[in-house]
N, C-alpha and C positions, 0 to 999 in steps of 0.2 A: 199739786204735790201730794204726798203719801206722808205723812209721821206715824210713828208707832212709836208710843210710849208705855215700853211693858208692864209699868208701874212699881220696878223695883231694880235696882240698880243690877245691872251685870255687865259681865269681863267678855268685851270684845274684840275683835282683831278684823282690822279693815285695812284696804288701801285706799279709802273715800281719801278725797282732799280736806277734809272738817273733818277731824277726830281720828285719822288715819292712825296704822301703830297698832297698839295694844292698848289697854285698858280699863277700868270703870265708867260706862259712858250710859246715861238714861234714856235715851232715848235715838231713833235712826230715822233721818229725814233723806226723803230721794224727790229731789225738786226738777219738774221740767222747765228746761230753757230753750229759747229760739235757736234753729242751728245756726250755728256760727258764730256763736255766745262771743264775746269780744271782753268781756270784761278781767280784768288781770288779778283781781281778786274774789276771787271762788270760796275761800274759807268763808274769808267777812262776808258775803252775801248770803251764805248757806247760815250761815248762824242768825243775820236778823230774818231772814224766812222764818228759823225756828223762833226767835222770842216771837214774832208778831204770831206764831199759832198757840201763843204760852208754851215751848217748851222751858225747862228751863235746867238749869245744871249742864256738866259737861254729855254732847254727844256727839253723834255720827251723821256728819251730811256728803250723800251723793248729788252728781248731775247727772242729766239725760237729755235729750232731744228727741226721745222717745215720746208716744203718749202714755203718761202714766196713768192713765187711766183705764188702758188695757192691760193692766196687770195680769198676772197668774200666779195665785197660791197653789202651793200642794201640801201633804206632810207624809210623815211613814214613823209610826214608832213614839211619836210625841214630839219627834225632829218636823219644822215645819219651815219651807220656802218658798217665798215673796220676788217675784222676779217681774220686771220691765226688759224690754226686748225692740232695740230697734238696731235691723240688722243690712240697713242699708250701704253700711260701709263696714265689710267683711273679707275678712281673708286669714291668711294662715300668718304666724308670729314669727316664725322665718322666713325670710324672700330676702332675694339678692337687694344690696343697695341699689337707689332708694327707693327702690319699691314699685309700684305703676299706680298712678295714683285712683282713688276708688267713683265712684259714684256720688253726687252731693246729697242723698235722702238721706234719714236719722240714722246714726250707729248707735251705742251703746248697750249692752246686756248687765243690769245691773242685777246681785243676788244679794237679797238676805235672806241668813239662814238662821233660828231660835234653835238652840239643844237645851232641853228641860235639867241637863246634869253637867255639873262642873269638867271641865278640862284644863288640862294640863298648860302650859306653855305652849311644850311643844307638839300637843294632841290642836291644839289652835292654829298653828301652823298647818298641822297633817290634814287638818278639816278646809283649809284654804284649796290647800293642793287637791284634796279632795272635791271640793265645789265644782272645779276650775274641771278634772277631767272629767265630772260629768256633766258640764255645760259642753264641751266638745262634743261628747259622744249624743245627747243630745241634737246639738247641731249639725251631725251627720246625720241620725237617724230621721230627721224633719228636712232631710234633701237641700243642705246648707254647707258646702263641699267648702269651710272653711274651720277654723279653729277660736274665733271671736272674731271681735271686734277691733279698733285700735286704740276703745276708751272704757271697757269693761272693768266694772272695778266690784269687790266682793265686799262685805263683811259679813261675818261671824259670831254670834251672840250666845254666851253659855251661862249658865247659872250660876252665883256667887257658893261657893263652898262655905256649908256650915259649919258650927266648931263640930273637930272631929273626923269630918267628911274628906275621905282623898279625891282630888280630880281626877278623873278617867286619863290612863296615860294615852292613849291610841285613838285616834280618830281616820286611821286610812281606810279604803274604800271594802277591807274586809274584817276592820273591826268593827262589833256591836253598833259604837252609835257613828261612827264613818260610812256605812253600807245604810241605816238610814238615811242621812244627809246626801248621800250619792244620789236616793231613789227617790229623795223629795225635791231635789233641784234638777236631776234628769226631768221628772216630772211634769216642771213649771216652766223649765225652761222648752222645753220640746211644742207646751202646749203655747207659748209666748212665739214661738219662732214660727208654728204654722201661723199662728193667728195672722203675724206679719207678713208672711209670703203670700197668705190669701189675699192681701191688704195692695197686693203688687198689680200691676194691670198685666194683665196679658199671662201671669204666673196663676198655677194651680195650690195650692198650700200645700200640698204635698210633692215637689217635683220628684220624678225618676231620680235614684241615686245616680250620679255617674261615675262611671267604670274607676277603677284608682288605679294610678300606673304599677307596673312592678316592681317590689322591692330588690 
């Protein structure tokens, strides 16, 4: 598993299962599990992971069945992302019910993203959205003709506002620190999805893009 304890409280925005939401959370734990985890409680698990590493206080726990130990950092600007990548069960977020079912290797593409400067509510939100289309574009550019995973979960980490300090309203992909957080989780994640396509038998880490139908 990974923790990061940035050693001061700040306001994040996750979809993890442990600490999902919004809020003041200390710290962000991204723990690998066996695939095909079974267990029906994922928060409670996630949390004694983190006391038994001494976290403590309220935080943020993801899963993976990734190995997290082939992480990928990046940063741009003082914005910096931490991403795990296992993109064996992949496809696009719309398809017809119910879907066709995927391949049984590791899915999940988890992203944490640090912003050194307070945001807004809904600059929190914008930076989600933000993540999420440059994990896409990412995973077309690393020859990965899908749009995520089906267990991809994000959070968000922005600095506590001091007295006085307004949070940054804007976090989309062509405000200030929105266009960082794009270039640092483009990044991580681009370099996290070769890694794993190298990892494929018979696959190159870079496949040919393939052709995309017309719109």
């Amino acid at each position: 598993m990974v923790l990061w304890v940035p050693g001061r409280g700040m306001r994040m925005i996750s979809s993890a299962p442990l600490g999902g939401g919004t809020g003041e959370r200390e710290w962000v734990l991204n723990a690998q599990v066996p695939p095909g985890y079974r267990r029906m409680d994922p928060a409670a698990h996630l949390a004694s992971l983190a006391r038994a590493a001494g976290a403590t206080g309220p935080g943020v726990g993801l899963m993976t069945a990734a190995d997290v130990r082939a992480r990928r950092w990046a940063a741009d600007g003082g914005v910096e992302a931490l991403v795990t990548a296992g993109i064996g069960v992949r496809g696009w977020a719309a398809v017809p019910a119910p879907g066709e079912p995927g391949p049984r290797r590791a899915g999940t593409i988890n992203i944490v993203v640090s912003v050194p400067v307070p945001l807004s509510d809904a600059a929190l939100v914008n930076a989600v959205a933000t993540a999420t289309e440059a994990k896409v574009q990412a995973l077309l550019d690393a020859g990965a003709d899908a749009s995520g995973t089906p267990t991809d979960a994000v959070c968000v980490a922005a600095a506590r506002p001091v007295a006085g300090q307004r949070p940054e309203p804007f976090a989309g992909p062509r405000s200030v620190w929105g266009a960082r957080v794009a270039r640092a989780v483009h990044r991580a994640v681009a370099e996290a999805c070769r890694a794993e396509l190298a990892r494929v038998p018979g696959q190159s880490a870079v496949p040919a893009p393939r052709e995309r139908p017309a719109r």
